[in-house]
C-alpha distance (Angstrom), angle and dihedral (degrees) to the residues before:
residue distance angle dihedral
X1 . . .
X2 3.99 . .
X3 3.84 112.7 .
X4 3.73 124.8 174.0
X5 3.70 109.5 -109.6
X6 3.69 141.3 -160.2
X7 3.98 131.5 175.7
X8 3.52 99.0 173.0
X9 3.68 138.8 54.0
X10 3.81 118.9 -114.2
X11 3.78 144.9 82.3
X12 3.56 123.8 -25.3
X13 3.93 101.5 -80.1
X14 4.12 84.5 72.3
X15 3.95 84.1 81.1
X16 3.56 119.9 86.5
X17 4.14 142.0 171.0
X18 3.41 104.5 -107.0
X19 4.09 131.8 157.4
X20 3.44 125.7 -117.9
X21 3.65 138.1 162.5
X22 3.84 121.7 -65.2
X23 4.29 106.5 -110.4
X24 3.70 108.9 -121.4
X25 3.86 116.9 -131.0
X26 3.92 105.8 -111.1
X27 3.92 136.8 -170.7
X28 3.84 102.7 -35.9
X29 3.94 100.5 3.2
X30 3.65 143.2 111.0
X31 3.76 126.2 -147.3
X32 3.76 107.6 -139.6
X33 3.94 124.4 -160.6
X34 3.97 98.7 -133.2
X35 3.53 103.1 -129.7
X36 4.45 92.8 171.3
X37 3.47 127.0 -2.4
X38 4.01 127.3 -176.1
X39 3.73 138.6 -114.5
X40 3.30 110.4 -140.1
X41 4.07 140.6 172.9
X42 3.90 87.3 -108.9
X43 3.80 86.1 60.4
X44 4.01 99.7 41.6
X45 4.14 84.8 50.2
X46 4.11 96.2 46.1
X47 4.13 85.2 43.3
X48 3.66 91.1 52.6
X49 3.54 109.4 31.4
X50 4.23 85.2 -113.4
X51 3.79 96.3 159.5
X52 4.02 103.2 159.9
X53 3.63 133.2 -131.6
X54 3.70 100.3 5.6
X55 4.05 105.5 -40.8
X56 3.63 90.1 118.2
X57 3.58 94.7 120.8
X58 3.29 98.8 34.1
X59 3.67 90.6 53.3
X60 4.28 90.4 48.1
X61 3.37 83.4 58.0
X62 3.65 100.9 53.7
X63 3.54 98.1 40.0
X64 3.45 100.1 31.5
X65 3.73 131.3 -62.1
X66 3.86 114.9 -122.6
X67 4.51 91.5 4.8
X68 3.39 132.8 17.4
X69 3.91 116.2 -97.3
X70 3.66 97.2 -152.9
X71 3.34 103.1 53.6
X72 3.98 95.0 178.9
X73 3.91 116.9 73.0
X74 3.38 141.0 -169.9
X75 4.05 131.1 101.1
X76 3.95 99.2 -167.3
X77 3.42 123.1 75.7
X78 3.27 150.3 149.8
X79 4.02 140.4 176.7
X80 3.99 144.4 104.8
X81 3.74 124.6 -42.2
X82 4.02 100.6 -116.4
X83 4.05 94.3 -177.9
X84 3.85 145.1 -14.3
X85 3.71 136.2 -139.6
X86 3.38 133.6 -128.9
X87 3.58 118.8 -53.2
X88 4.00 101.9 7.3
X89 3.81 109.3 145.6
X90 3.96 98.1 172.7
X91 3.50 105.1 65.6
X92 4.42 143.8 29.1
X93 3.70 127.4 -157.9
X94 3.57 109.1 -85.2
X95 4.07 98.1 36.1
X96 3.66 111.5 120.9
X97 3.88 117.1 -125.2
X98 3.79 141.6 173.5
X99 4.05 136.7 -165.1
X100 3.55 149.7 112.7
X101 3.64 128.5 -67.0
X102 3.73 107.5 172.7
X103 3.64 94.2 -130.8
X104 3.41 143.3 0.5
X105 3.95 102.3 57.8
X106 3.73 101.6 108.2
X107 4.05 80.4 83.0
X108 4.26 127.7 101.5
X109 4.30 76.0 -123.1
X110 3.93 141.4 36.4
X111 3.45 132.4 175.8
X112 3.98 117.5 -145.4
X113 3.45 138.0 177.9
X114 3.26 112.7 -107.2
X115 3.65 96.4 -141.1
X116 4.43 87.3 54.2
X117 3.63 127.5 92.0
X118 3.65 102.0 -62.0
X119 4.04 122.4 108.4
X120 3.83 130.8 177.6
X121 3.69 116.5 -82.2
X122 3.88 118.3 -92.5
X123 3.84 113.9 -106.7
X124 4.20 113.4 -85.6
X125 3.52 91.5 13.0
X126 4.08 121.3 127.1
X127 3.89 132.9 -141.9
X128 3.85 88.9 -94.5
X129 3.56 106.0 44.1
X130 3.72 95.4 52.2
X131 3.91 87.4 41.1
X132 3.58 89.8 61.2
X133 4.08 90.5 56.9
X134 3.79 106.1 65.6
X135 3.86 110.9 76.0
X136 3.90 102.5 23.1
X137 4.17 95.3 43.5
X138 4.08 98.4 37.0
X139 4.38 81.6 45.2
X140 3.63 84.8 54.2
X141 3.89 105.4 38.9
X142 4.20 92.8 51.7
X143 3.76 91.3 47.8
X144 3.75 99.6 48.6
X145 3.57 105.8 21.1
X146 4.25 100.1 40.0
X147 4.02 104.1 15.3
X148 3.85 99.3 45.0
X149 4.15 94.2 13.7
X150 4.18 84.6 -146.1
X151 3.84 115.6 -147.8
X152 3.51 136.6 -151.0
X153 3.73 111.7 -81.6
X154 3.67 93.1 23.2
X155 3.48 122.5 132.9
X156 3.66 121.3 -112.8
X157 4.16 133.6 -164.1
X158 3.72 111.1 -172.4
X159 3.79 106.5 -176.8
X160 3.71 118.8 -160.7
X161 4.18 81.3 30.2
X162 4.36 97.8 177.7
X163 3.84 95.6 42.8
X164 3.22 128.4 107.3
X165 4.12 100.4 -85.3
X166 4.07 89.0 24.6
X167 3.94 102.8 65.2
X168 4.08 80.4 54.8
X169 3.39 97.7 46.5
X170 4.02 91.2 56.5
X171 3.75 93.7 49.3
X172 3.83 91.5 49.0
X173 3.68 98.1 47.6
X174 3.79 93.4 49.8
X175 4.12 82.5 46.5
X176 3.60 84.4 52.3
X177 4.11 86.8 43.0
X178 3.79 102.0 -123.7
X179 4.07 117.7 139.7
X180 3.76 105.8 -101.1
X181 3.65 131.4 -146.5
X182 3.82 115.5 178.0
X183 3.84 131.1 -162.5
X184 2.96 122.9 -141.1
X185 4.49 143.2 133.8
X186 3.81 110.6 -75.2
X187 3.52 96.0 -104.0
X188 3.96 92.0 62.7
X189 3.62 97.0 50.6
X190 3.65 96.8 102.7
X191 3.61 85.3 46.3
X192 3.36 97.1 64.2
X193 3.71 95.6 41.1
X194 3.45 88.6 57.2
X195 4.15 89.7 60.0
X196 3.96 91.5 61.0
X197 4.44 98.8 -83.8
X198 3.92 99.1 147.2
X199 3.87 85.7 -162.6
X200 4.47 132.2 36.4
X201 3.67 127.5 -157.2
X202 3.82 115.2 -173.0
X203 3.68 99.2 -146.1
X204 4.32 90.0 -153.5
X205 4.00 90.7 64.9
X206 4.29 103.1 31.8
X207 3.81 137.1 22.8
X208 3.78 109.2 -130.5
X209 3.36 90.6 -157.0
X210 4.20 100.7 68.9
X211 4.25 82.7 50.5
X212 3.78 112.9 115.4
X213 3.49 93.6 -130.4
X214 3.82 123.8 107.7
X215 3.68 129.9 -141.7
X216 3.63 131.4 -149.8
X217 3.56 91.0 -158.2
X218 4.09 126.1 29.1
X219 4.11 105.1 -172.2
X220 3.85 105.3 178.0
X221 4.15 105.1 -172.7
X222 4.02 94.7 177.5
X223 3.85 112.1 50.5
X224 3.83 95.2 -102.5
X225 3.74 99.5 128.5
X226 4.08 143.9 41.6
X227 3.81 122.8 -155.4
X228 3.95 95.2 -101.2
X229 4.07 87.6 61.3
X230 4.17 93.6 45.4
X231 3.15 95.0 54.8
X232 3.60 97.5 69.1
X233 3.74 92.9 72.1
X234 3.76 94.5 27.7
X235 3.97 112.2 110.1
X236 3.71 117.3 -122.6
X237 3.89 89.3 -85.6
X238 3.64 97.3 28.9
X239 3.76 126.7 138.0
X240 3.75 130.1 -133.6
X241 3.79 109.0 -157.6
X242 4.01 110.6 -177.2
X243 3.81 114.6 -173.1
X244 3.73 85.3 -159.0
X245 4.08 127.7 64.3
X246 3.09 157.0 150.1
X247 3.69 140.2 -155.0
X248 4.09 94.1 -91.7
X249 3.72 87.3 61.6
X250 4.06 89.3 57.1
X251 4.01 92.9 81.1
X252 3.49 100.6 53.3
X253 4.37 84.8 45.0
X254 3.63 97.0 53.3
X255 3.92 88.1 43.6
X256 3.90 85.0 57.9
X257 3.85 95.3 44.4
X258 3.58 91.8 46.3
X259 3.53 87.4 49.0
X260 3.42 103.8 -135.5
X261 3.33 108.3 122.7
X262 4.04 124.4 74.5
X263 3.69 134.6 -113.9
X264 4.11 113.2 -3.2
X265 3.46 126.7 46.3
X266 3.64 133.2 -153.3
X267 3.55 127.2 -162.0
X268 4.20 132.3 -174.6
X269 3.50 124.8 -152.7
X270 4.08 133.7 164.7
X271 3.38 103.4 -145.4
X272 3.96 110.4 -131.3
X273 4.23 123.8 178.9
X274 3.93 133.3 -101.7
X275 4.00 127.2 -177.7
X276 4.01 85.5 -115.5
X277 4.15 91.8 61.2
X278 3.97 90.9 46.9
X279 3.92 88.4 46.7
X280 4.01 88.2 47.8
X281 3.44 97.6 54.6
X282 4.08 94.1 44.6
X283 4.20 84.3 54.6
X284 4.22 88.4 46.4
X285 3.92 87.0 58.9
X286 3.67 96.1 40.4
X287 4.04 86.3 52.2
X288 3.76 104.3 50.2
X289 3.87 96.2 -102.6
X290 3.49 112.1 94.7
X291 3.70 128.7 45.4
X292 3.86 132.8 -165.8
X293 3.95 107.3 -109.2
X294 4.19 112.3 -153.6
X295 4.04 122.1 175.9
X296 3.59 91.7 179.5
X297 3.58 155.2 -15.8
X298 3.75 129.0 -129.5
X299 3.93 133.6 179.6
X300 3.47 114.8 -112.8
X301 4.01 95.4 -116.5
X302 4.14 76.4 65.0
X303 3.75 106.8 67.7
X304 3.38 102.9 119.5
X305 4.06 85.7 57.3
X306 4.14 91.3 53.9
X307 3.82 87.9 49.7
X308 4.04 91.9 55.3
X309 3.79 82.7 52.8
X310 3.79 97.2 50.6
X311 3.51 91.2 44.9
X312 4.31 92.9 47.3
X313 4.46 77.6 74.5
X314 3.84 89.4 -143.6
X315 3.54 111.8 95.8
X316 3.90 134.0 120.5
X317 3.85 109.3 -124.2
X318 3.54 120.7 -38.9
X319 3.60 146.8 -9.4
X320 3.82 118.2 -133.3
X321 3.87 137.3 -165.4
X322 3.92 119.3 -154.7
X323 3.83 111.4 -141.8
X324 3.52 92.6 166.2
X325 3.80 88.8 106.0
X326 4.36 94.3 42.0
């Protein structure tokens, strides 16, 4: 099978076609036929070693210290089932699945356990719309739904509101009923409106942060903001949930978790995958209140193109290869 490889850290020309044996479906797997798989920040950082805000060595060590010992990425996929191993109750050949993987999707073939995050495909949908779902919507639904368990009425911030984990986070939080203002650059305002945000802030002409207004919930998806900044429009038992960090912003979290400090919280979380998130998401389609977000499309042959665009950091929803013709 071809699989797009890479066995050394650095910009996107380190990642190369290459063929390599087609995985075999064991005890409790499926082998899928990737028909789209996504690009997504968590791939451009592995791929290039990008760990932020001093987690370098942390993240060597992880991921491999000196060269990276999965050398195939990719967490979003989705495609055909082409055979099953022993045991497997959930799915057939032929049924048509999506899900996250972590790695190894940017391949013609991936085996998954059929009891991991991967779900069959909602009705209508194609290869690259439910492709674009995993990462950004599963980011999304832990953060809002299980770290700051958002009610109705709530107020919500999402920062960084048409990326890539932003357009989600606006649909969930108005599934989850909050009030939603997004952020986001002037030209995206409508945009974001369009994804449920009852109120826009274009971040070029005003600085959320010196409004009056108070926020129950601050979710910043890009970077833009530190704890000390949020809390200015944080209400007294507010939450600050940054999807990026580093290791200064650990203090401050384990004050908050410790709960000795007063007023704001702030809470850290890596978001991971479970069957039950991939199985959400496929029932927020089928009911009206989720939608698949794509920026752009790009041939499989055209990677390294997709990962110049992930790494450009303005981008509405997600970016998408097409292996359908691999």
């Amino acid at each position: 099978m071809k699989a797009m490889y890479y066995d050394s850290y650095g910009g996107p020309e380190v990642v190369s076609p290459r063929e390599m044996p087609r995985p075999e479906p064991g005890q409790g797997e499926v082998l899928v036929r990737v028909g789209a798989a996504g690009i997504t920040t968590a791939d451009w950082r592995l791929r290039a070693s990008a760990f932020p805000g001093g987690l370098w060595l942390p993240g060597r060590l992880m991921f491999g210290l000196f060269r990276p010992r999965r050398r195939v990425l990719g967490g979003d996929f989705a495609g055909t089932v082409e055979a099953v191993g022993a045991g497997v109750t959930r799915f057939r050949p032929g049924d048509r699945v999506f899900g996250f993987s972590m790695f190894g999707a940017h391949a013609e073939y991936l085996a998954m356990p059929e009891t991991g995050a991967i779900a069959a495909l909602p009705g209508g949908m194609s290869d690259e719309e439910a492709a674009a779902l995993p990462f950004g919507a599963l980011c999304a639904l832990e953060f809002l739904r299980d770290v700051a368990g958002v009610l109705p009425g709530q107020r919500v911030l999402v920062v960084g509101a048409s990326g890539g984990v932003g357009g989600y986070a606006v649909q969930i939080a108005r599934w989850l009923g909050a009030e939603v203002t997004g952020v986001a650059s002037g030209e995206n305002l409508a945009y974001v409106r369009s994804l449920g945000a009852q109120e826009v802030v274009d971040y070029r002409a005003e600085d959320v942060t010196r409004r009056d207004t108070m926020f129950d919930v601050v979710f910043d998806t890009v970077g833009a903001l530190d704890f000390r900044t949020a809390r200015r429009i944080l209400a007294p038992s507010g939450l600050f949930l940054p999807l990026n960090f580093g290791i200064r912003a650990l203090p401050a979290a384990l004050v908050s978790g410790l709960g000795l400090g007063r007023g704001p919280r702030m809470k850290l979380h890596v978001s991971g995958d479970s069957r039950e998130g991939v199985e959400t998401l496929a029932a927020l389609v089928l009911e009206g209140h989720l939608r698949p977000l794509i920026d752009r499309v790009y041939p499989f042959e055209r990677i390294r193109e997709g990962y110049a665009h992930v790494e450009g950091r303005h981008r509405r929803g997600a970016v998408v290869l097409d292996l359908s013709a691999a």
